[in-house]
Residue, then its C-alpha position, 0 to 999 in steps of 0.5 A: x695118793x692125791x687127796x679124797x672125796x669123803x661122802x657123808x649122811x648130814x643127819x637131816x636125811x641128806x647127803x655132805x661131801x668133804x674134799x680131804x688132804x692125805x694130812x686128813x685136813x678138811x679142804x672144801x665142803x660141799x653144799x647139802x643134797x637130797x640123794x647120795x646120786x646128787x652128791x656124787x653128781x656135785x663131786x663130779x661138778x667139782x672135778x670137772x669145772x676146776x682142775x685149774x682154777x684160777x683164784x679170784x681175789x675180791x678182797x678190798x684190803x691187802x692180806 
C-alpha cells in the first residue's frame, strides 16, 4: 500500500488534508479550504500535477 490522503476539519470551520507514509509519517500538508469539496478538489491538484516532479532546488548554499 502506497501512502494516503488524510482529510480533516481545522477547527476554523474549514478543511486540512495531510499526505501520509505507510510509516504513519506527515509528508505534505495541504493549505486551509473552505468545504470538504474544495479540499478534495486540492488532493486531485496534487495528484495530477506532480506524479514526476522534478525538484527545484533554490537553495543559495550547499547542504
Amino acid at each position: 500500500m502506497t501512502g494516503r490522503f488524510v482529510i480533516s476539519e481545522d477547527g476554523r470551520g474549514g478543511y486540512r488534508f495531510a499526505l501520509v507514509a505507510n510509516n504513519g509519517q506527515t509528508l505534505a500538508v495541504g493549505e486551509g479550504f473552505a468545504s470538504k469539496v474544495a479540499c478534495v478538489n486540492g488532493i486531485e491538484t496534487v495528484r495530477r500535477n506532480a506524479p514526476e516532479a522534478p525538484i527545484d532546488d533554490q537553495c543559495v548554499r550547499e547542504g
